[in-house]
N, C-alpha and C positions, 0 to 999 in steps of 0.2 A: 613425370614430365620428361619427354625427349630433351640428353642434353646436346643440343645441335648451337654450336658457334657460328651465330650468321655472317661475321665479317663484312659487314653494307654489302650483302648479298641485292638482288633484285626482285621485286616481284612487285603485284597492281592491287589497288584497291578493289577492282572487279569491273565496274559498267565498261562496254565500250561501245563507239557508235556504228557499229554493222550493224545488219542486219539479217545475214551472211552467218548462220554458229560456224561452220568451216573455215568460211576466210576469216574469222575472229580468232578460232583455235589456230591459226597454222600462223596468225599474227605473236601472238600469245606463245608459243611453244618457238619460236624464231629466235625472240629474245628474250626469254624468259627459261633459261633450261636448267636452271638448280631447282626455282621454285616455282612454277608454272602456278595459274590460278585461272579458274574456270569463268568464261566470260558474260555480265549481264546485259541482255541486248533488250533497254528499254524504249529502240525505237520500231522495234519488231514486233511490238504489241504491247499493248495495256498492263496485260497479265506480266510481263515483264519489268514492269516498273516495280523498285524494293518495296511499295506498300502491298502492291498487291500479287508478288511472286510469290511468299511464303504464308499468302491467307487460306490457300485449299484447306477445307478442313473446318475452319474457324465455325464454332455454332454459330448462325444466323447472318453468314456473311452473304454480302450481295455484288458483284459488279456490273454494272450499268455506264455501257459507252468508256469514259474517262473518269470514271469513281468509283470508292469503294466507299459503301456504309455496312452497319451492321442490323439486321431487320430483326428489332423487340417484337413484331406481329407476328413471327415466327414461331413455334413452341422450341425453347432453347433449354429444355430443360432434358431431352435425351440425347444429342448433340455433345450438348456437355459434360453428360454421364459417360458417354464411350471415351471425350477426350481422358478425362479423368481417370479413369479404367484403364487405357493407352500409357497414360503416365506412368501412376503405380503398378505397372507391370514393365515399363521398359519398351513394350513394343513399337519399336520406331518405324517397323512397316506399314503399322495401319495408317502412319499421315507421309509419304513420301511427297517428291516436289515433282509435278508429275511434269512431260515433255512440252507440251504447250505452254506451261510455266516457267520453263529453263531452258529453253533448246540448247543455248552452249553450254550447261551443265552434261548434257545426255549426247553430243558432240565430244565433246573434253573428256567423258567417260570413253567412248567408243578406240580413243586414240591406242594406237598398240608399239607405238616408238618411241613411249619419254621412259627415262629412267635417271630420275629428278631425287636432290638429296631429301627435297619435301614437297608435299603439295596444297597447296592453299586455295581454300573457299569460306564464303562469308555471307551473313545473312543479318535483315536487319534486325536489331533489337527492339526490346520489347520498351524501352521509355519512348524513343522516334515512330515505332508502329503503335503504341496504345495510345501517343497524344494525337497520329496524323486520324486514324480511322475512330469516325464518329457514328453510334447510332443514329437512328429517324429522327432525333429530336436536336441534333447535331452537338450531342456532348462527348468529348474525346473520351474512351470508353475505359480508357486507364484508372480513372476516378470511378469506376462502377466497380468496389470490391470484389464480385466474383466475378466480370469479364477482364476485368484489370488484373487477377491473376492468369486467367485463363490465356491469356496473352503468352504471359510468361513459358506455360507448359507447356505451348502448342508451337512456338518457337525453338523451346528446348530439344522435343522431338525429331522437328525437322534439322537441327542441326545434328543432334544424333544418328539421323540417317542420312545426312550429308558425307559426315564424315567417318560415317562406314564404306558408303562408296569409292568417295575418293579413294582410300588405304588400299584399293586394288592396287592403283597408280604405285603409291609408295606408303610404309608403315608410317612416316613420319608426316600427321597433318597437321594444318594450321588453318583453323577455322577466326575469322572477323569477325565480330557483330558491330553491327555500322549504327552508332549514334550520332548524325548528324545535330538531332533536337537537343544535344548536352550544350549545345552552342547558347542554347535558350536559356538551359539553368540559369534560376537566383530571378527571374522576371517574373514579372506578372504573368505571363502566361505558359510557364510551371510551375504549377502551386503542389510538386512533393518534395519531402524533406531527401535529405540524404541520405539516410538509415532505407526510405523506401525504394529509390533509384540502384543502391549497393543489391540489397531483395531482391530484387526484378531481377539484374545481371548474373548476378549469384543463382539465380534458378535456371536460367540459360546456360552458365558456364557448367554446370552439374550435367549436364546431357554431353559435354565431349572430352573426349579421353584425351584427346591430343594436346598440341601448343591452342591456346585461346587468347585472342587481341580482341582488343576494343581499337576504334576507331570513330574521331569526332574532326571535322574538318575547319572545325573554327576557335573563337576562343571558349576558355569553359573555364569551370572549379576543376583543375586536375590531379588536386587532393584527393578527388573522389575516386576517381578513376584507378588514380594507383592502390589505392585504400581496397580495391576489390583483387580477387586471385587472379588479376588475366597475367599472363607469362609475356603480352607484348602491348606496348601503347601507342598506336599509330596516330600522330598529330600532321597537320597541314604546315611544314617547317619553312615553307616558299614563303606563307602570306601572315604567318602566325609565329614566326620564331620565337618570339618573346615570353610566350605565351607559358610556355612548360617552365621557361629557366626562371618560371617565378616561384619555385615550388621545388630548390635543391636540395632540398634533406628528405622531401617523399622521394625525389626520381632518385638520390643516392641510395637509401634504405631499398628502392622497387631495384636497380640494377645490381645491388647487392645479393639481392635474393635470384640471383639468375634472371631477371626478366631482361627484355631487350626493347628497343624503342625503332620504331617503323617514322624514318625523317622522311614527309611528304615532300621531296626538295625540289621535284621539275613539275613546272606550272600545269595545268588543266585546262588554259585558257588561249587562244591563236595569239591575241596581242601580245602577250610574255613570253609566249614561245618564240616570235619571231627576235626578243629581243636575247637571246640565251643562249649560251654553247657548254659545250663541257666545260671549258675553262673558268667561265662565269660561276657556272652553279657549282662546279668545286669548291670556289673562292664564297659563295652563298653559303655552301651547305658548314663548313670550317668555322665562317663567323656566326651560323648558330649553333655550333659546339661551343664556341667560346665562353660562354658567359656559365656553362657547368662546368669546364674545367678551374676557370676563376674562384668557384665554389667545393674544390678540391676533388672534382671526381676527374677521373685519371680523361687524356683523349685516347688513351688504348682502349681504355673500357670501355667507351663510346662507338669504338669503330668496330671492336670484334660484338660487343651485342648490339649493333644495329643494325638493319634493313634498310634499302632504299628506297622511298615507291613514288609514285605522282600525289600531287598533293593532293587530287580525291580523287571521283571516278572521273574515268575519263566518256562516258554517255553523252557527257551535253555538247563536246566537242561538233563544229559544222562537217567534220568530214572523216574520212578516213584515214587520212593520208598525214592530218594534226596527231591525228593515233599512233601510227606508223612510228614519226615524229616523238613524239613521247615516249615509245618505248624505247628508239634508238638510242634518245640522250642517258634515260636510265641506264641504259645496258655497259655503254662506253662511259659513263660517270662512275659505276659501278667497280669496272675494269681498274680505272684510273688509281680510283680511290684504294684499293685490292693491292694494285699494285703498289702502290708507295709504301701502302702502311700494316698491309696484315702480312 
C-alpha cells in the first residue's frame, strides 16, 4: 500500500451534474490538482447512472429506458463461465467500462497536463448493486448464491481495469467503492449478516493494487466497515457526524494501521450551500473531530490521515454552477485547514 500522508487534502466522491465529460473534467482538474477523480455524468444517460455504469458484462443483464433487471430467460450459464474464467486468470481486459458507459472516465483519461500526487476512481459495490438490480421476478439478486457472487467478480474486474488505467495519470491510485445501501444495514430489508457484507468487499478489494475506500453516505454499523482492509473510510461528516465517533476504538485501531478517513464535510445539497462558507464548515468540520480526539485519538492524526470531500456525489445537484460551488469551498477549506495545521 502507497504510503501517501493526505493532510485533508481534496478530492470528490465522483457524480457530477454535466453533461459535458470535458467541462466536468476541466471542472475537476481546476480544483482538484493533488488528487483529481474521474467524473460520473448520470444525467447524460441511463448507462451512466452507478447501477448501471459498471453492469457491461453482467450475464443476463438488460437495460430497458430507465432500468436495469437481470433476464433468468436468458441461457446464463456461458456468460458466466467466461466471467469466471475472466476472474481466475486476472484478465481485466475482457470486462472494461466501455465509453458510452463512462464518457468522463475516457475524457479524464485522455487529459495530458495533470501530474497529481494520486488519482482517484470509484465504483459501485457489490452490497448497493446486488440489492438495487433484481431479476424478472424482481428479487435483488444478491440472495441468488451464484449471481450474488457473480456480482462480486465482475465488479472486481472492472475495478481492476479501472485502476490500471488511471496509473497512466499517476502510480499512486485510489479507487472508491460506493455503498450507499450500508445506510440500510441491520433492517428488514438487508437480510445478510456481516461475515457476508465483509465477503462481497473483500472480493472487490482483491482486484486493486492501490489505496481502496469504501464509501457510505449515511448512518451505518461502521464496525463493519473498518473490520474490512479498505486503507480509507469515506463517511457523510456534514449530515452524519455522529455517526463514526460512535465507534472509537475500531476508528483508533483502522487509523493506527495507516488507514485514513475521507470527512464528507461540504453539503450536496443548494439549501446548505447557500447557508456555508469556509469559515463555517471549518468551524463544522473541528466539531466533528472532536468527539475522537475526546476518546484519545490525537487531532494531528486526524488531519495528516484525512481527506476532504462533499458529503456524497454531487449528480443530483440542479446545476452546474452548485458544482462549481462545491468544489470551490473544498478546495479553499482544504487550503485553510493545510495551512494552520499540517
Amino acid at each position: 500500500m502507497p504510503d501517501i500522508e493526505f493532510g485533508c487534502l481534496p478530492t470528490i466522491i465522483g457524480s457530477m451534474p454535466h453533461t459535458d465529460p470535458a467541462e466536468a473534467c476541466s471542472l475537476v482538474t481546476r480544483y482538484l490538482k493533488d488528487i483529481p477523480a474521474w467524473p460520473q455524468l448520470p444525467k447524460r444517460s441511463f448507462r451512466e447512472n452507478m447501477y448501471a455504469q459498471f453492469s457491461e458484462g453482467f450475464p443476463g443483464v438488460v437495460l430497458k429506458e430507465d432500468s436495469i433487471y437481470i433476464d433468468r430467460t436468458q441461457d446464463l450459464d456461458k456468460p458466466l463461465e467466461q466471467l469466471y474464467a475472466a476472474y481466475l486468470e486476472n484478465d481485466i481486459d475482457k470486462y472494461p467500462v466501455s465509453p458510452e458507459y463512462a464518457a468522463g472516465l475516457r475524457s479524464f483519461l485522455a487529459l495530458t497536463d495533470l501530474s497529481p500526487l494520486a488519482v482517484k476512481g470509484q465504483i459501485t459495490g457489490p452490497v448497493t448493486w446486488g440489492l438495487t438490480v433484481t431479476d424478472d421476478s424482481h428479487r435483488a439478486i444478491i440472495y441468488d448464491d451464484v449471481l450474488g457472487d457473480a456480482v462480486a467478480k465482475l465488479l472486481r474486474l472492472k475495478a481492476g481495469w479501472q485502476e490500471k488505467e488511471l496509473s497512466k495519470i499517476s502510480p499512486n491510485t485510489v479507487i472508491f467503492v460506493d455503498e450507499p445501501y450500508m445506510a440500510a444495514y441491520g433492517s428488514v430489508s438487508v437480510l445478510l449478516s456481516r461475515e457476508r457484507v465483509i465477503e462481497l468487499l473483500e472480493e472487490v478489494f482483491g482486484g486493486i493494487r492501490g489505496l481502496k475506500g469504501v464509501h457510505c453516505c449515511g448512518n451505518t454499523d461502521w464496525s463493519i466497515l473498518l473490520d474490512t482492509s479498505a486503507d480509507i473510510i469515506s463517511f457523510d461528516a456534514y449530515n452524519y457526524a455522529q455517526s463514526l465517533s460512535l465507534y472509537p476504538a475500531e476508528v483508533k485501531k483502522f487509523l493506527d494501521r495507516k488507514g485514513a478517513i475521507a470527512w464528507g464535510i461540504i453539503p450536496n445539497d443548494e439549501e446548505s450551500l447557500a447557508r456555508e462558507s469556509v469559515a463555517s464548515l471549518k468551524d463544522r468540520l473541528e466539531e466533528a473531530m472532536a468527539p475522537f480526539t475526546r476518546k484519545g485519538i490525537p487531532f494531528k492524526q486526524l488531519i495528516e490521515q484525512g481527506l476532504l470531500t462533499p458529503s456524497c456525489g454531487l449528480g443530483s445537484l440542479a446545476n452546474k454552477g452548485a458544482a462549481a460551488l462545491v468544489l470551490e469551498l473544498l478546495a479553499e477549506l482544504s487550503l485553510k485547514i493545510r495551512k494552520r495545521y499540517v
